[in-house]
C-alpha positions in Angstrom: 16.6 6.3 -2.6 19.1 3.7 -4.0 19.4 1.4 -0.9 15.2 1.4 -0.7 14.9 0.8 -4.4 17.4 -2.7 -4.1 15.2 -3.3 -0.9 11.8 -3.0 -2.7 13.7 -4.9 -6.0 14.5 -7.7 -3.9 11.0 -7.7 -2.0 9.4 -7.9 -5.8 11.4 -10.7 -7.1 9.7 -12.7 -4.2 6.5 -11.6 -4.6 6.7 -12.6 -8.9 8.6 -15.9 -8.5 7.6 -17.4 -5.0 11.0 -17.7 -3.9 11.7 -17.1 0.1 15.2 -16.5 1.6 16.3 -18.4 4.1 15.8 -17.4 7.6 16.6 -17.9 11.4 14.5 -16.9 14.1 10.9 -15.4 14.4 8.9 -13.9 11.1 6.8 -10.6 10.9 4.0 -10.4 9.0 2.1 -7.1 7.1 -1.6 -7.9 5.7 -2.3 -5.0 3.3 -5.6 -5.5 2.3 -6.2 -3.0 -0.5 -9.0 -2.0 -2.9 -7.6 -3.9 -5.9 -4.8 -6.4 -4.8 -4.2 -8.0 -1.0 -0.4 -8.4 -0.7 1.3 -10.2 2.4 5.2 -9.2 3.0 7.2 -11.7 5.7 10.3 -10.0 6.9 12.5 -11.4 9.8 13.6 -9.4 12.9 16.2 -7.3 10.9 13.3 -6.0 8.8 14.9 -8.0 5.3 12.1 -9.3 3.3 11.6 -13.5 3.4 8.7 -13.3 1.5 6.0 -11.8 -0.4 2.4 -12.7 -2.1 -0.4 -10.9 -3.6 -3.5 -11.4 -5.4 -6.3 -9.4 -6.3 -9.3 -8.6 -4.0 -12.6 -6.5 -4.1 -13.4 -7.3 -0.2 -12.5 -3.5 1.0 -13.4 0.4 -0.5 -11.8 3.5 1.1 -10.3 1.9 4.2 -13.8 -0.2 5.0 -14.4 -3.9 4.8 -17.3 -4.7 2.2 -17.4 -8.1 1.9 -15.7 -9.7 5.6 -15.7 -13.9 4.6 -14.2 -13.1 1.4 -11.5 -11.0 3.0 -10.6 -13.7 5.4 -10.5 -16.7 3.1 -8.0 -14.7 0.8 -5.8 -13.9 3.8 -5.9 -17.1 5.0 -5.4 -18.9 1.8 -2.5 -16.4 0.8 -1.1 -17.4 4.3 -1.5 -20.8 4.0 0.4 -20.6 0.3 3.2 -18.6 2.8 3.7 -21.0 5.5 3.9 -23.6 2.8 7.1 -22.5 1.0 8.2 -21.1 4.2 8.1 -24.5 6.3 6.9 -22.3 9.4 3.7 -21.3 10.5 3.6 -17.3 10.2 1.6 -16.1 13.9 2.2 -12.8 14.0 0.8 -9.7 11.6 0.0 -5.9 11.1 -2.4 -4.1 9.5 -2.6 -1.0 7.6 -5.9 1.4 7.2 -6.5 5.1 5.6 -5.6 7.9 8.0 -9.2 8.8 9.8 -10.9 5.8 9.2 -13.6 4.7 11.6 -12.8 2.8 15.1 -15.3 0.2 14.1 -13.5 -0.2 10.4 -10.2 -0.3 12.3 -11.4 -3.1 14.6 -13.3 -4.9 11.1 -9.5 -5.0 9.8 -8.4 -6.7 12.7 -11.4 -9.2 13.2 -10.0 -10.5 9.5 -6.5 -10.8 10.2 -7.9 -13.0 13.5 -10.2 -14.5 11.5 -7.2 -15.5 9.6 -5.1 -17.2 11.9 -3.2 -14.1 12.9 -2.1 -12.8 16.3 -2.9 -9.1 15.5 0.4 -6.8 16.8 -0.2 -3.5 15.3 -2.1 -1.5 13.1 -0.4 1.3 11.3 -2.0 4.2 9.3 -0.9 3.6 5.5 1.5 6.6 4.9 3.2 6.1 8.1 4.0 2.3 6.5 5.5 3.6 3.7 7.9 6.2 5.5 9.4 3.4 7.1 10.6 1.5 4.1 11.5 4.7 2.3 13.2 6.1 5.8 12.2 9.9 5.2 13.2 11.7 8.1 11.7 15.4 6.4 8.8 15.2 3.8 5.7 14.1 2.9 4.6 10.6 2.0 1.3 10.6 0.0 -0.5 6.7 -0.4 -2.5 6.9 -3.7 -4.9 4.0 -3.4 -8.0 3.3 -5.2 -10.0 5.2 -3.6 -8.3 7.4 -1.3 -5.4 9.7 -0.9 -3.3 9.5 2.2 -0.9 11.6 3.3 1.8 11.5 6.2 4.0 14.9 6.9 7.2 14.0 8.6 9.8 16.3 10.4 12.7 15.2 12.1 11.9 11.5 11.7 7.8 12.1 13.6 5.3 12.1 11.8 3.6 15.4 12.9 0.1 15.2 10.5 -1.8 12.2 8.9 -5.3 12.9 7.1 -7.3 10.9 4.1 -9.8 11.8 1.9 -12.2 10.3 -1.0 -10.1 10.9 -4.2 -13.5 11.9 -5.9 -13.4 9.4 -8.7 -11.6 5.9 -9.1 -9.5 5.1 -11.5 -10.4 1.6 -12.6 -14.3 2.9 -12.3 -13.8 6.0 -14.6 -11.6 3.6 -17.0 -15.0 0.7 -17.2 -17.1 4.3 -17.8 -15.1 5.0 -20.2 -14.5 2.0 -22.5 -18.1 0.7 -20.9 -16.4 -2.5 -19.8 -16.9 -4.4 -16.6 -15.0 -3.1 -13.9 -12.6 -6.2 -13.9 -11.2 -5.6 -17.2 -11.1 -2.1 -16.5 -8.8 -3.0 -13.8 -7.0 -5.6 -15.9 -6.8 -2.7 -19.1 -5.3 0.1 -16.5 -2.7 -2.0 -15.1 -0.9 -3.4 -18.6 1.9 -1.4 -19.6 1.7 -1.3 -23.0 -1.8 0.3 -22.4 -0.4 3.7 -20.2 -0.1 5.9 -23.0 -3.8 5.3 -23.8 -4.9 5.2 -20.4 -3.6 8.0 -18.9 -5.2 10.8 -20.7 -8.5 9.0 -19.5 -7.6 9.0 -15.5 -5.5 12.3 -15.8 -8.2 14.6 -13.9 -8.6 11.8 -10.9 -4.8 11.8 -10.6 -5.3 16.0 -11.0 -7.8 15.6 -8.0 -5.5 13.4 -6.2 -2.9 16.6 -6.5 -5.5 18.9 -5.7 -6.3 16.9 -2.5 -2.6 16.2 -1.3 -2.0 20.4 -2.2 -4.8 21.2 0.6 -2.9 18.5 3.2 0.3 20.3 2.5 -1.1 23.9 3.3 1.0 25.1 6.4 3.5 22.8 6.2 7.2 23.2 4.9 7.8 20.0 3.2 11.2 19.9 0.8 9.7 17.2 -1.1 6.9 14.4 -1.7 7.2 11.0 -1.9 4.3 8.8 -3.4 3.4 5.4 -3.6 0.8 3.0 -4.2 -0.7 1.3 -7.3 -2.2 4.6 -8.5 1.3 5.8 -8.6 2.6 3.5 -11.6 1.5 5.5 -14.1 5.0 7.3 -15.9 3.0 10.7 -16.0 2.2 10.7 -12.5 4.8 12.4 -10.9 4.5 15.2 -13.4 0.8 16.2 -12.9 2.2 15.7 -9.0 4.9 18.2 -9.6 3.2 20.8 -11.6 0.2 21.3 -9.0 2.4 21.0 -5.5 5.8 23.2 -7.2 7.7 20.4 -4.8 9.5 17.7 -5.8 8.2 14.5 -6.3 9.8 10.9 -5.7 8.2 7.9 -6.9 10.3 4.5 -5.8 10.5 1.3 -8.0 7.3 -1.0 -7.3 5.4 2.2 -5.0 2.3 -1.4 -4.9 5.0 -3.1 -2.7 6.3 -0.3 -0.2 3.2 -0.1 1.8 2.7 -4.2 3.0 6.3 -4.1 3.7 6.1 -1.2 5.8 3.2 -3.0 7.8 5.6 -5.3 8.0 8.6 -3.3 9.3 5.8 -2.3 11.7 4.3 -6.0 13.2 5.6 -5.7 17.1 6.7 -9.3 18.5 5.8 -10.2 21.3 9.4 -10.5 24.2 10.4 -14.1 24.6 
């Protein structure tokens, strides 16, 4: 987990101060438009991250675009911002959605990264993404978004199941029920750290459900251990409530927001020269 955490270190410290590495030949791209935040990761051919953006968004729920212009003027301002400090114009990018997610929401994702200025190369479920970066060859990978919970099972380096489901309750929602505050404070409240101690007891029973839902994925399958990421994930006490439901172990990585774009990005297919 060592060499993954520097990896997703190194692809944070881009992201928070806008710095890109220097470069030589052709850039990846991986679009991860989430519930809360829309990151874009660059990486070059070698998979070692360039650069890295994000900003918050509202323009998808559970896997499904909800508002499609907003989603494409973030993406293509975020890309224009990349291309800027790059020096390059960034063609090519990936996708991620939910496992199970409609055809028609799969080709909505698409139709913003086009509408974007992308050359679309791949679409990857969201799990799947994140086993790249963290190269589990045996496990599970469980995507704790904020809405859904994903879940990729792995053996022998293939993923052999993928599923989604509703969590049944979002955090940032149950957070703006509880303090009765608009839902972007909510968000703003559940993501400051010197907040988790009185925020977690509130969210506790969706991240319970989250357990509850990744226990029923697991049924069948010999796992030796999960791995989760995904904003939901930051929470210290999250791997805990994780623990005590599935009787595995459970692996969080350093920044679990980031491992999911740049596994999109691992994932973006050039095109042969």
């Amino acid at each position: 987990m060592e060499l993954k955490n520097r990896t997703l270190s190194n692809f944070a410290e881009l992201v928070e101060t806008g710095e890109c590495k220097k470069f030589r030949g052709r850039l990846k791209t991986g679009i991860d438009l989430g519930t809360a935040n829309t990151v874009l990761a660059v990486v070059d051919t070698n998979n070692r991250p360039i650069a890295g953006i994000s900003a918050p968004s509202h323009a998808i729920q559970d896997g499904v675009i909800v508002n499609y212009y907003e989603s494409v003027q973030l993406v293509t301002k975020l890309k224009n911002e990349l291309e800027e400090r790059l020096g390059t114009e960034l063609t090519y990018g990936a996708a991620a959605i939910p496992p199970g997610v409609s055809e028609g929401s799969v080709k909505s994702i698409g139709y913003v990264l086009e509408g974007a200025g992308f050359e679309v190369t791949n679409i990857v479920d969201e799990p799947t993404a994140a086993a790249a970066v963290l190269k589990i060859t045996d496990g599970a990978v469980v995507d704790v978004g904020g809405g859904t919970t994903g879940i990729s099972i792995l053996k022998d380096g293939k993923v052999i199941y993928t599923d989604d489901e509703a969590t049944g309750g979002h955090m940032t929602m149950t957070v703006a029920g509880h303090y009765k505050i608009p839902y972007e404070e909510a968000e703003v409240l559940k993501t400051t750290p010197e907040k988790e101690d009185e925020i977690f007891p509130v969210i506790k029973a969706t991240v319970e459900k989250m357990a509850v839902i990744t226990e029923k994925f697991l049924k069948g399958y010999q796992v030796p251990a999960v791995y989760v990421v995904g904003g939901s994930s930051m929470f210290k006490e999250f791997t805990t409530v994780f623990e005590k439901r599935l009787k595995l172990p459970v692996y969080r990585p350093v920044h679990p927001l980031l491992v999911t774009p740049l596994g999109i990005a691992y994932h973006c297919e050039l095109p042969k020269i």
